[in-house]
N, C-alpha and C positions, 0 to 999 in steps of 0.2 A: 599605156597604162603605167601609173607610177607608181613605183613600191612602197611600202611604209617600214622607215625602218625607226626600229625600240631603241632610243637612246640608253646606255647602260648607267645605272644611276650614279651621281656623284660620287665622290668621299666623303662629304656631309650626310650623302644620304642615305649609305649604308650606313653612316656611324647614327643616323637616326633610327635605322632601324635594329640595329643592334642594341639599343636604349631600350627600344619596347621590349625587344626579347628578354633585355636583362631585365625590366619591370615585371614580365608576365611568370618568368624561372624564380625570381625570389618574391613572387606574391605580394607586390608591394600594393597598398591600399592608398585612396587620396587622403593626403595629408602628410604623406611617408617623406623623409626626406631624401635622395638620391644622395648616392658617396660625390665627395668631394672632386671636385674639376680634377684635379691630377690623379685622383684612383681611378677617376672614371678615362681618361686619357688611355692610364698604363693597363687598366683592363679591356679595353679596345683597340688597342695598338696604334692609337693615332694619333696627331699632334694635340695643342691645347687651341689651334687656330681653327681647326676641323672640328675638334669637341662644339667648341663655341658655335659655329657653323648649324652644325648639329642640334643643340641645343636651343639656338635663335628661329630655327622652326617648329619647333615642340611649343614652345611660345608662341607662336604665331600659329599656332592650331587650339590654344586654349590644353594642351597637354600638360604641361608642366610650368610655375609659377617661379622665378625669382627673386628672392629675397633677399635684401642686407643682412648679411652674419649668418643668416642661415641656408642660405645658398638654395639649389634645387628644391622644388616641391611638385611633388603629385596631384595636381590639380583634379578639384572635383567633377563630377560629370556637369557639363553645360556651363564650367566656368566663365568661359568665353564671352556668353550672351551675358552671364549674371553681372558680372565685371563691365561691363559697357552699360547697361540697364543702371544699374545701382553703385556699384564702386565708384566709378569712373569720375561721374559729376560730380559728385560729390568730398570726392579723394584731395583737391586744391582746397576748399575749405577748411578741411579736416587737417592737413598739413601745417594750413598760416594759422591754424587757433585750436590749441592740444584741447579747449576743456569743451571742444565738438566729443571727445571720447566719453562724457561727463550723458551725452543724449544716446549716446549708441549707446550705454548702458542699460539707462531705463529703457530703450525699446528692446535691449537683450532681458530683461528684467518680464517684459509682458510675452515675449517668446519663448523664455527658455524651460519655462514651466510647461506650458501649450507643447512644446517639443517632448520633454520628460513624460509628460504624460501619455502620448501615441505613443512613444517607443518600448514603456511598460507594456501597452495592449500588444502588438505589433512587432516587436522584435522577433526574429528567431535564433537558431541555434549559431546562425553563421556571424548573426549580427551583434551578439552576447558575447560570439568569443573576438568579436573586433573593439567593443568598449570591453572588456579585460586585456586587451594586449596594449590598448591605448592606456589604461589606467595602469600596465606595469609599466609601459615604456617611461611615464612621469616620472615614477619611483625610481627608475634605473637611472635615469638624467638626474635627479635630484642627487643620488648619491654618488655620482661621475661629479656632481659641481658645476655640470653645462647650463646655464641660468639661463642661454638666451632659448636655446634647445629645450629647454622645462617649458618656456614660456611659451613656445610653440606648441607643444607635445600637450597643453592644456587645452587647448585650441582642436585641434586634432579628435584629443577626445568626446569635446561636445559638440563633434561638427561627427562623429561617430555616432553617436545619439540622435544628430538629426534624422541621419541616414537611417536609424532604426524605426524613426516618424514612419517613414515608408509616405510621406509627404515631397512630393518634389518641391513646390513652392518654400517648403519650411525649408528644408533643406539647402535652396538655392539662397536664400535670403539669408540665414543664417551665416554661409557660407562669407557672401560679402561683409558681413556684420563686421568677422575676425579681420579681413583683410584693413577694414577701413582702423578697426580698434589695433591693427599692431601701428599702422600709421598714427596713431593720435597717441597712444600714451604706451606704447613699446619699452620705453624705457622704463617708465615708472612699474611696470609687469615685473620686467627683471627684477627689481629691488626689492618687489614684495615676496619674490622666489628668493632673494639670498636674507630674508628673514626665515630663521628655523621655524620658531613657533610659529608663522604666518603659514609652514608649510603644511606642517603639523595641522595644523587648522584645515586649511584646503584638502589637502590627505584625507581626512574624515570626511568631508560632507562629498566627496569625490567618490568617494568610495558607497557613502549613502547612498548618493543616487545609482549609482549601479547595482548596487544588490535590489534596490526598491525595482528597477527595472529587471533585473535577470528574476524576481522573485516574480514578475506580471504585478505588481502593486502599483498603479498606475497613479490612485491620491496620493499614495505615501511618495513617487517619486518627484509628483508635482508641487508637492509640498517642499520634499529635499533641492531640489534646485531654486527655491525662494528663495532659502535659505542660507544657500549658498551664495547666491547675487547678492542678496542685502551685505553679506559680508563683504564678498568683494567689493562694490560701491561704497562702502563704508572706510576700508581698507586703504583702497585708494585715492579718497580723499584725505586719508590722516596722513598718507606718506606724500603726498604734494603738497601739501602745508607744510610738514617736516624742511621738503625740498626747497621749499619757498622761503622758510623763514631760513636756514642758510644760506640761501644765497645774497637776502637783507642783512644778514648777519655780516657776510665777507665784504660786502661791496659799501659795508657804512665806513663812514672817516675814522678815522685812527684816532680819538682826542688824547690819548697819551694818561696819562697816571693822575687817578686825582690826588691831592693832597691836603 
């Protein structure tokens, strides 16, 4: 009879489990971002090869999301499947031709109300005070100047909103919606955050729709998230034409001075 013996688990895989424990001690929610590779190193005591290590199967479990500029992310529940289902195919499109962000729009446009709406009905206490801590952490980014971190942190918040549909579908779908939209016009996001007035703007109707939901207003909140889209959609075509016509602007011929 042969014994069975418990392998003891790697240094990946303690430092992966030490990840969770840190996520579950500071309450971190999906959408959160994790500290930076070398805080998270120096507060685990391990390399940056192990981190990595670590980190590569948190990924490979659908746990945690990596992002350019914004590094770790707290993946939502069933990312995994939604990410393969719907990102996925679609993600090569969406890359070779920005103004695909132009259709994720309008279908964030027929959802995001439908969303607003259940979460009025639906939300509770625990789920009020995760869209208000989403809606300050915007504020606190805004006024720190971290543009790409705002632009995520907006994302967050109405993927907070889904969560309060108490809809998995919505929730799931929505989910993939942001992933595909930082791929398609990520950047143009950023520049609409380092316009004040733009913020200012967004600020208010962000704020609409959370009171209309923390209030149970379930019209008034599906109203306020219309209202918000039309802007953004609006928004963000005037600043890619902006974009666009300097770039025709730089790349025309020099004809030199008339006279």
């Amino acid at each position: 009879m042969s014994a069975v013996v418990n392998a003891a688990p790697s240094a990946s895989g303690r430092a992966e489990a030490a990840i969770e424990a840190l996520i579950a001690e500071r309450k971190l929610l999906p959408g959160a971002r994790l500290p930076s590779e070398r805080a998270l190193a120096e507060t685990l005591g391990v390399s940056r090869n192990i981190l990595r290590e670590a980190m590569s199967r948190l990924v490979s479990r659908g746990r945690i999301i990596i992002r350019p500029r914004a590094g770790a992310i707290l993946a939502e529940p069933s990312a995994q499947w939604t990410q393969a289902m719907i990102a996925e195919p679609l993600a090569p499109l969406v890359e070779g031709n920005p103004g695909y962000g132009h259709d994720i729009l309008e279908v964030r446009e027929s959802l995001d109300g439908t969303v607003a709406y259940h979460a009025a009905r639906r939300a509770d206490a625990v789920d009020k005070d995760r869209i208000r801590r989403r809606f300050d952490a915007m504020e606190k980014l805004h006024a720190a100047g971290d543009v790409a971190a705002e632009a995520h942190a907006d994302a967050a918040f109405h993927l907070a909103i889904a969560h309060a549909s108490r809809n998995a579908v919505l929730t799931h779908v929505m989910s993939s919606l942001f992933r595909l939209l930082h791929t398609s016009i990520s950047q143009t996001r950023e520049k609409i955050y380092a316009v004040p007035r733009t913020f200012e703007e967004l600020s208010a109707q962000h704020r609409a729709i959370m009171e209309r939901i923390v209030a149970g207003d379930a019209e008034g909140a599906r109203d306020a998230a219309g209202v918000h889209l039309e802007f953004v959609r609006t928004t963000v075509r005037r600043v890619e034409d902006d974009l666009a016509r300097t770039e025709r602007a730089a790349a025309a011929p020099d004809l030199g001075t008339i006279r």
